[in-house]
Backbone as JSON, one array per atom type, in Angstrom:
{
  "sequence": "XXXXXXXXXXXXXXXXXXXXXXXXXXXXXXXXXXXXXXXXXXXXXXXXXXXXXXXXXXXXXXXXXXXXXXXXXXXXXXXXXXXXXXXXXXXXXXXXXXXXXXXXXXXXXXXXXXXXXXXXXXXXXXXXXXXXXXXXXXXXXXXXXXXXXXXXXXXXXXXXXXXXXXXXXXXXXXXX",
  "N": [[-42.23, -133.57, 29.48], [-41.85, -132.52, 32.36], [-39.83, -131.89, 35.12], [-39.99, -132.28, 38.86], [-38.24, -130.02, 40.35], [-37.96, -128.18, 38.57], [-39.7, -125.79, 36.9], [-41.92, -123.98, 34.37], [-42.78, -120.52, 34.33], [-44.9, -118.25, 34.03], [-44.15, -116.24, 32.72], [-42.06, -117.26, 30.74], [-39.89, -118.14, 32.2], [-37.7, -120.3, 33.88], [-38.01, -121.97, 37.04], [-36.34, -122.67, 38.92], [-35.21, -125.05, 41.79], [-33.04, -124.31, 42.99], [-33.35, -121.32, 42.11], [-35.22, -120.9, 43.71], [-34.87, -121.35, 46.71], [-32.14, -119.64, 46.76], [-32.7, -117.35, 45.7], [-32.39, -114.62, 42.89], [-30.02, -113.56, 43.31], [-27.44, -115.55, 45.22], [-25.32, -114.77, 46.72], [-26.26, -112.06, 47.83], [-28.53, -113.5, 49.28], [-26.92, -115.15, 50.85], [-25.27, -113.21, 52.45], [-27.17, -111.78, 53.48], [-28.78, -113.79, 55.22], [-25.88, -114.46, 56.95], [-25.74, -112.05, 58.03], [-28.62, -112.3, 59.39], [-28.16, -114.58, 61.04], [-25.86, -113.46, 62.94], [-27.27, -111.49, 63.87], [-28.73, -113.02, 65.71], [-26.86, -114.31, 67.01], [-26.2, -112.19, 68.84], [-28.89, -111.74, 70.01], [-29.43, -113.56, 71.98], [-27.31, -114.13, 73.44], [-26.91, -111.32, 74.42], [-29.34, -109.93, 75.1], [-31.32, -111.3, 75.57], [-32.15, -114.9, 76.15], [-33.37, -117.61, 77.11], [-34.7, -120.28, 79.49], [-34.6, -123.57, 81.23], [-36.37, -124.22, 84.33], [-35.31, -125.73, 87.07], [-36.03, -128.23, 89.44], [-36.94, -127.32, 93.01], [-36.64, -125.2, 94.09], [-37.82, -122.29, 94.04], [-40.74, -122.45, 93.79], [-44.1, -121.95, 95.3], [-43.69, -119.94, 92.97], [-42.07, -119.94, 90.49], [-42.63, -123.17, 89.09], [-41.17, -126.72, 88.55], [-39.6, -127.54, 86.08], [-40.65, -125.59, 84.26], [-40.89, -123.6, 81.7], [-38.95, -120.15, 80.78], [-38.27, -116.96, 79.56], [-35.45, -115.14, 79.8], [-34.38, -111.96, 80.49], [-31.21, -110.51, 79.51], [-30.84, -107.48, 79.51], [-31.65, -106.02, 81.85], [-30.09, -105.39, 84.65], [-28.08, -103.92, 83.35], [-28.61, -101.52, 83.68], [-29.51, -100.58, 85.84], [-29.44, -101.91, 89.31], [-30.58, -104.44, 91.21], [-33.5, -104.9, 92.85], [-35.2, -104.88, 96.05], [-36.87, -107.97, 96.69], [-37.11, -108.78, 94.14], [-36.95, -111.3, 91.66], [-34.34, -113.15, 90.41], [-31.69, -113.56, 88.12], [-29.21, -115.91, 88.35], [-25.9, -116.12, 87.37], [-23.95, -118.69, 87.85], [-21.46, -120.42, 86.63], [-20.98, -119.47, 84.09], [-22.99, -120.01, 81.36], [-24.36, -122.05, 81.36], [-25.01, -122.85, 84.08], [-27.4, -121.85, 85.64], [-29.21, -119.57, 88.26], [-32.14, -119.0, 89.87], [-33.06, -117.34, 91.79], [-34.6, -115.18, 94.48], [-33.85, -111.44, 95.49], [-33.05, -110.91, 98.5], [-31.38, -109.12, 100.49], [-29.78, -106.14, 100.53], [-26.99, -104.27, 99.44], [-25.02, -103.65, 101.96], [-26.66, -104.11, 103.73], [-27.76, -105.85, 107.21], [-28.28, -109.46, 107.47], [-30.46, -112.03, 108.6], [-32.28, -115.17, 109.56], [-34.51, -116.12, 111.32], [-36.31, -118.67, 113.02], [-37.31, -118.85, 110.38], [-37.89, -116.67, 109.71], [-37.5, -113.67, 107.82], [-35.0, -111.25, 108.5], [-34.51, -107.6, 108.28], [-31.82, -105.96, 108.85], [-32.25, -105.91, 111.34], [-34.73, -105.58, 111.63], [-38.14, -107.55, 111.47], [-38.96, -108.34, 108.39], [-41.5, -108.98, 106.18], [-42.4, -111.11, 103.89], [-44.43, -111.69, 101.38], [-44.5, -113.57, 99.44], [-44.05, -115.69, 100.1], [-44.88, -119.04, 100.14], [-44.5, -121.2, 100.8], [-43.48, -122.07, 103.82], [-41.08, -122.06, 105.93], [-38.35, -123.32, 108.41], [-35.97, -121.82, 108.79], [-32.88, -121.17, 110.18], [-30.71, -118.58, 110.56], [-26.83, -117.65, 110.44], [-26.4, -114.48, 111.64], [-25.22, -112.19, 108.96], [-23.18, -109.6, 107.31], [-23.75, -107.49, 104.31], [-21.42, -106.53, 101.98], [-20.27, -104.08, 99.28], [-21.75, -103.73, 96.83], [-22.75, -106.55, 97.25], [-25.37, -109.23, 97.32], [-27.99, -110.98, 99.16], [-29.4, -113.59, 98.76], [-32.22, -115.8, 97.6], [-34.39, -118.64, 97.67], [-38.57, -119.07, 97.1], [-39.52, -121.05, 98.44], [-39.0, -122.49, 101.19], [-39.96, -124.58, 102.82], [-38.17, -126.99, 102.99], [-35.42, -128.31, 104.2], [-32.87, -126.06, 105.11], [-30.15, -126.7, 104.27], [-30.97, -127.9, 101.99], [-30.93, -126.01, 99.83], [-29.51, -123.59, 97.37], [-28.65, -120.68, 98.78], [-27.97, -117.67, 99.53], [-24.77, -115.36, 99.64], [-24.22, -113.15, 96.95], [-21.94, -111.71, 94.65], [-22.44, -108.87, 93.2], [-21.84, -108.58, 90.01], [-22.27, -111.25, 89.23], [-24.93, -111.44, 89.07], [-27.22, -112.08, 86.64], [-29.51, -111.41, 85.05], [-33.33, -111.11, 84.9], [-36.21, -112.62, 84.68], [-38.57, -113.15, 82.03], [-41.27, -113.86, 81.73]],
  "CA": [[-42.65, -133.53, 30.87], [-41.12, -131.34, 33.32], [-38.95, -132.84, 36.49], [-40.06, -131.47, 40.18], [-37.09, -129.44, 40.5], [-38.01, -127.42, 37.75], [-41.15, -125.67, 36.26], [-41.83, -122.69, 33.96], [-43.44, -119.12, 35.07], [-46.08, -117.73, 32.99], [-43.31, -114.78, 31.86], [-41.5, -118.42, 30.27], [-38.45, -118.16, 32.69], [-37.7, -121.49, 34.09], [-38.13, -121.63, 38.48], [-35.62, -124.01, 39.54], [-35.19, -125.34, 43.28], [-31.74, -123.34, 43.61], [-33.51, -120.28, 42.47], [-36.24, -120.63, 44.99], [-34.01, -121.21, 48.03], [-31.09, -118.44, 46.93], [-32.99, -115.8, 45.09], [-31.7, -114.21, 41.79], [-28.69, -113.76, 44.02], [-27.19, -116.44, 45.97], [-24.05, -113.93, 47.41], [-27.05, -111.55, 48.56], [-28.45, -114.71, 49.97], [-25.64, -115.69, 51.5], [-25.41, -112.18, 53.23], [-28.64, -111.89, 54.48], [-28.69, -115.22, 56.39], [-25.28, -114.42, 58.03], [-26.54, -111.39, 58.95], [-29.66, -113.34, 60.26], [-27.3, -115.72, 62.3], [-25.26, -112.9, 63.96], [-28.36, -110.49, 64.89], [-29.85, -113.94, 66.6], [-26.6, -114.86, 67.86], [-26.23, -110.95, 69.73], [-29.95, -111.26, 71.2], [-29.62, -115.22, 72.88], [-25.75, -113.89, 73.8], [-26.47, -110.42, 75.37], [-29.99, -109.48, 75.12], [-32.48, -112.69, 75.9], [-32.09, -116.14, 76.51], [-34.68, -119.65, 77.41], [-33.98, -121.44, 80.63], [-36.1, -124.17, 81.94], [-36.44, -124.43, 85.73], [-35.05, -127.31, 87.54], [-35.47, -127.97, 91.31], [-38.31, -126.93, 93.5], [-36.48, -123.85, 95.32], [-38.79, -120.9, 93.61], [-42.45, -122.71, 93.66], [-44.79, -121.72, 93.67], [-44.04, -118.66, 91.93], [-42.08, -120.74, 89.28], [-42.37, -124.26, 88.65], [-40.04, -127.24, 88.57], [-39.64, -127.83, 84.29], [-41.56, -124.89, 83.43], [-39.42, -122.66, 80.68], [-38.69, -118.89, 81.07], [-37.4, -115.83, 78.82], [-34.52, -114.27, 80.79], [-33.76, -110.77, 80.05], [-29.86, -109.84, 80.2], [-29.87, -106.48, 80.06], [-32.36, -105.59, 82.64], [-29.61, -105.3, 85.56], [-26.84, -103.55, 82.63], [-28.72, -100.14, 83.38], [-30.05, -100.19, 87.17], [-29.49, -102.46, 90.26], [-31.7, -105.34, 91.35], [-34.35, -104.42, 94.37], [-34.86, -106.23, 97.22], [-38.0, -108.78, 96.28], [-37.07, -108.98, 92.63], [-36.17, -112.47, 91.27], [-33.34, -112.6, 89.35], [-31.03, -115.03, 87.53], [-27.73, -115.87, 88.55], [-24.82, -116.76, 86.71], [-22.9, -119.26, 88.8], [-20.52, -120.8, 86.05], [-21.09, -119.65, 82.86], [-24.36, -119.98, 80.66], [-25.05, -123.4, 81.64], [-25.25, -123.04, 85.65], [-28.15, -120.32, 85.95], [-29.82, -119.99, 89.52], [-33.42, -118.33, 89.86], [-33.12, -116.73, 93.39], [-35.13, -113.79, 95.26], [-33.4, -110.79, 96.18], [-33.79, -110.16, 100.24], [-30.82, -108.62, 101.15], [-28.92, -105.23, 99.37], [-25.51, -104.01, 99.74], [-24.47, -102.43, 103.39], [-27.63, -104.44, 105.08], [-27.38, -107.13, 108.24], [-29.07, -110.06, 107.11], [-30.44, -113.06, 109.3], [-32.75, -116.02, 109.06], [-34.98, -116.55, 112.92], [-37.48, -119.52, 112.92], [-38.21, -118.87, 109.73], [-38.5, -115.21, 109.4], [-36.62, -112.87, 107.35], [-34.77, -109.83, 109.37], [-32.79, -106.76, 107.61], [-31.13, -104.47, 109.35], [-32.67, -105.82, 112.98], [-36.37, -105.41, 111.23], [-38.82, -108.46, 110.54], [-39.15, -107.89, 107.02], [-43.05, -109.52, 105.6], [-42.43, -111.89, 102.56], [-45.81, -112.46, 100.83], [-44.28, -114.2, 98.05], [-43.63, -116.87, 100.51], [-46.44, -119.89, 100.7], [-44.46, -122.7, 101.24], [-42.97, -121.3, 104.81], [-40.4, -123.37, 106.98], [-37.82, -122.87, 109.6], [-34.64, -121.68, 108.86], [-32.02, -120.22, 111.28], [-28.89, -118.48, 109.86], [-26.1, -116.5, 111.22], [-26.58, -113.07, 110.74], [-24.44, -111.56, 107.9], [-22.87, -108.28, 106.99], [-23.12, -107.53, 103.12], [-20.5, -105.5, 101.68], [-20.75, -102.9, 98.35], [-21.93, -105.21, 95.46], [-23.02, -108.41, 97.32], [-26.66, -109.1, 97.62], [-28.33, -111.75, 99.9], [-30.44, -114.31, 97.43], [-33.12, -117.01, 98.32], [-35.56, -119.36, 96.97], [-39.42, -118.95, 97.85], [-39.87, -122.17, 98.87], [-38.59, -122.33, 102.26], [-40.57, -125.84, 103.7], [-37.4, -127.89, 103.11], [-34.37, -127.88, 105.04], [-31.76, -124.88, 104.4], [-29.21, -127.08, 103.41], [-31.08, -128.23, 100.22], [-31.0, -124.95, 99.21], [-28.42, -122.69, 97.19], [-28.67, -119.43, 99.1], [-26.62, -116.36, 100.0], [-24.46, -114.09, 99.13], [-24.41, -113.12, 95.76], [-21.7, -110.53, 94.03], [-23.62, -108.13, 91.7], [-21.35, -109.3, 88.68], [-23.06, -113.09, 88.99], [-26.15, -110.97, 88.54], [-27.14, -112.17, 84.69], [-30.7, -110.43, 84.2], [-34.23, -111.65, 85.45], [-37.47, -113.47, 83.92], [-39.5, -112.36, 81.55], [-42.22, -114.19, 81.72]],
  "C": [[-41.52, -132.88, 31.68], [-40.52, -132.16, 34.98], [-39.63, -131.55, 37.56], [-39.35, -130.46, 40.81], [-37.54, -128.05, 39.51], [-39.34, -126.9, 37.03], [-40.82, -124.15, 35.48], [-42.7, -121.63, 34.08], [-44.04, -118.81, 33.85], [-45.05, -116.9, 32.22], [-42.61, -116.19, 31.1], [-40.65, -118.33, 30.87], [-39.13, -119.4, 33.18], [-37.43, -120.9, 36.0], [-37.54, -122.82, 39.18], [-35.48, -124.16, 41.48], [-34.13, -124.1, 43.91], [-32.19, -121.85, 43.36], [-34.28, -120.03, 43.5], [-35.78, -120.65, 46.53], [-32.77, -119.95, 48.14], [-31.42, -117.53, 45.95], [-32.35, -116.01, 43.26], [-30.0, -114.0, 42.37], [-28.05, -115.08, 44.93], [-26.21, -115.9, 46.9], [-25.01, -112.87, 48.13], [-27.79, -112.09, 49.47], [-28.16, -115.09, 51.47], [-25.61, -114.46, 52.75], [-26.02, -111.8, 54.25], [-29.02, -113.25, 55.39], [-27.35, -114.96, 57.61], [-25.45, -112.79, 58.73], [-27.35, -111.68, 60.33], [-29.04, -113.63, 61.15], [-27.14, -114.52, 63.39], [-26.37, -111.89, 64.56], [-28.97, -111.8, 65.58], [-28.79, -114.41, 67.61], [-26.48, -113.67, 69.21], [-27.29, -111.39, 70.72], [-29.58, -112.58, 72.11], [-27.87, -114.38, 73.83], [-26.05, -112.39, 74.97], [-27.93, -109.71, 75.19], [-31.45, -110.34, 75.93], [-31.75, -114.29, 75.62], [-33.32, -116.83, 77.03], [-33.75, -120.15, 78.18], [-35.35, -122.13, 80.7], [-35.72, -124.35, 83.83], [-36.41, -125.98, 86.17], [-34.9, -127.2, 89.07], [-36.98, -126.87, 91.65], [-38.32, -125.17, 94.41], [-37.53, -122.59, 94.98], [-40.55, -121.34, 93.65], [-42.64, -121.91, 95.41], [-44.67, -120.7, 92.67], [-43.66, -119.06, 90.23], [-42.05, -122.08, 89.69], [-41.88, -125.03, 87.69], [-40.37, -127.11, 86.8], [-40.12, -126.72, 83.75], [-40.12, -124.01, 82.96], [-39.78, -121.06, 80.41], [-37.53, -118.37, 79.97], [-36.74, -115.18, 80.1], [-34.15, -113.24, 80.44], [-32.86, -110.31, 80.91], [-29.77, -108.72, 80.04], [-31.08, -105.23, 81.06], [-31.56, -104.84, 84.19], [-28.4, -104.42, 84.88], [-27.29, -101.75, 83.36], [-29.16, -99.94, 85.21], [-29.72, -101.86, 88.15], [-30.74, -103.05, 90.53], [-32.14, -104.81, 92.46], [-34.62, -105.36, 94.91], [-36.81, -106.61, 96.35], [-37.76, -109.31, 94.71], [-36.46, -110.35, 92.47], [-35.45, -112.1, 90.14], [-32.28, -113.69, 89.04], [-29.33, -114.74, 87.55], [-26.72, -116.48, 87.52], [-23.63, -117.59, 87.85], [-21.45, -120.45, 88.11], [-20.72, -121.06, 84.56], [-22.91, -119.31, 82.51], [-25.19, -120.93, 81.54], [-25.27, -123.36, 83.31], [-25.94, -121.57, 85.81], [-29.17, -120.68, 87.39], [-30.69, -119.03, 89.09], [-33.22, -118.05, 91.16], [-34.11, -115.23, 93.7], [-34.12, -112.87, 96.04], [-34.18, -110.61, 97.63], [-32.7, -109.47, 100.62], [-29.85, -107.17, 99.94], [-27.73, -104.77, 100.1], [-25.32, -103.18, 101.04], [-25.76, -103.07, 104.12], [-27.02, -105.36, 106.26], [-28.92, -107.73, 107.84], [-29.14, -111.28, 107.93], [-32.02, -113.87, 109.42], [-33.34, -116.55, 111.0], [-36.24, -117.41, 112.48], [-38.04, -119.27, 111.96], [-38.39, -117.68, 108.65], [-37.39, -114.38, 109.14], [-36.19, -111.73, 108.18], [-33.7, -109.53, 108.59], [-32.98, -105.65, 108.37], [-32.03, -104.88, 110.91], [-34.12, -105.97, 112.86], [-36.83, -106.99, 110.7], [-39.14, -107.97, 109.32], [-40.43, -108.9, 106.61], [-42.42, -109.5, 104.36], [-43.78, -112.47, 101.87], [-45.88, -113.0, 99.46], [-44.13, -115.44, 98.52], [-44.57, -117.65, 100.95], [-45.94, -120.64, 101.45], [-43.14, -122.44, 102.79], [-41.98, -122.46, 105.58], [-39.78, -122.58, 108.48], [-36.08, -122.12, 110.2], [-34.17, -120.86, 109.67], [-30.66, -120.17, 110.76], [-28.46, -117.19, 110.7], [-26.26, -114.94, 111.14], [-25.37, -112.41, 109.6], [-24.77, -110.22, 107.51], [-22.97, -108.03, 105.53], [-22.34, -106.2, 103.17], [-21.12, -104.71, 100.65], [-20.79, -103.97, 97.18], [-22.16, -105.97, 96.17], [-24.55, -108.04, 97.9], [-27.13, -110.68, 98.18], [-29.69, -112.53, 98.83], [-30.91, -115.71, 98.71], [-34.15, -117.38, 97.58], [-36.57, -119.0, 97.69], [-39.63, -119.59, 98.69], [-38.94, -122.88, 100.46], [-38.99, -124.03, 102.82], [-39.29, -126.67, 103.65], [-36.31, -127.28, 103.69], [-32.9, -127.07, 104.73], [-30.63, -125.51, 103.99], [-29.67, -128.02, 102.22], [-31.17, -127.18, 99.93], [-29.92, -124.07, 98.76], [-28.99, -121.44, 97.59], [-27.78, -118.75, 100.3], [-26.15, -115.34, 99.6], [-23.95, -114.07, 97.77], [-23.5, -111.69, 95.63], [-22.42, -109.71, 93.03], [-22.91, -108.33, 90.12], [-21.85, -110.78, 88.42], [-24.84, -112.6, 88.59], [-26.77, -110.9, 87.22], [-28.47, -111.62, 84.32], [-31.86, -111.5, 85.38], [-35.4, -112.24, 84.78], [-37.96, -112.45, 83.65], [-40.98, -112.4, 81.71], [-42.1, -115.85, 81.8]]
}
């Protein structure tokens, strides 16, 4: 009788556990797995990444828990546009913000009852349902800093992380 580990192939070779997990090779194996590793650790490291959404600032467009592909090298080849959401890096991997571009480099940016103004102009947000009342100072950006904001406006501007944003904290944007 024959042990579970072990059986024999019609050609009579014997098909042990260790050949079935490391091949006729085990050093080719071996190869091809750390291969594996490092092409998976490249894409999560500098190509894609999985966040989940925490915090209500982006509903409705995303919601709170729901989990998102982030693509990093969406911002490596061109500059973010104003409306585009986009994922911040604010300390590392682990501290990623979801914000809306509204403001781009060299605008005046300011926050009246509510209502977005660049450059002196009401600017029309129709990404925005959940509408409130915010009033902010007006601000100058410089070359690289971009003006970020959640959709979700109904709560009061100091629960909210938004502002100015250098374009190096700029880590890529959702995929889906």
């Amino acid at each position: 009788m024959e042990s579970n580990e072990e059986s024999t192939r019609q050609d009579g070779s014997k098909l042990t556990l260790g050949r079935i997990v490391f091949g006729t090779s085990p050093l080719r194996t071996l190869l091809r797995a750390s291969l594996l590793a490092i092409v998976v650790w490249l894409c999560v490291r500098h190509v894609a990444t999985v966040c989940v959404i925490r915090g209500q600032s982006m509903e409705p467009t995303f919601r709170d828990k729901s989990i998102h592909v982030i693509d990093l090298l969406r911002f490596r080849f061109r500059d973010p546009q104003r409306g585009e959401v986009v994922v911040v890096s604010m300390g590392g991997r682990r501290a990623l913000y979801l914000k809306r571009v509204l403001g781009l480099p060299g605008e005046r940016i300011v926050f009246r009852e509510g209502h977005l103004f660049v450059n002196g102009r009401k600017h029309d947000e129709d990404y925005v349902v959940l509408e409130g009342d915010w009033n902010t100072p007006e601000v100058q950006l410089d070359d690289n800093e971009y003006f970020l904001a959640g959709d979700n406006r109904s709560s009061d501007l100091e629960q909210h992380v938004v502002g100015i944003v250098h374009r190096d904290r700029i880590a890529g944007r959702t995929l889906f």
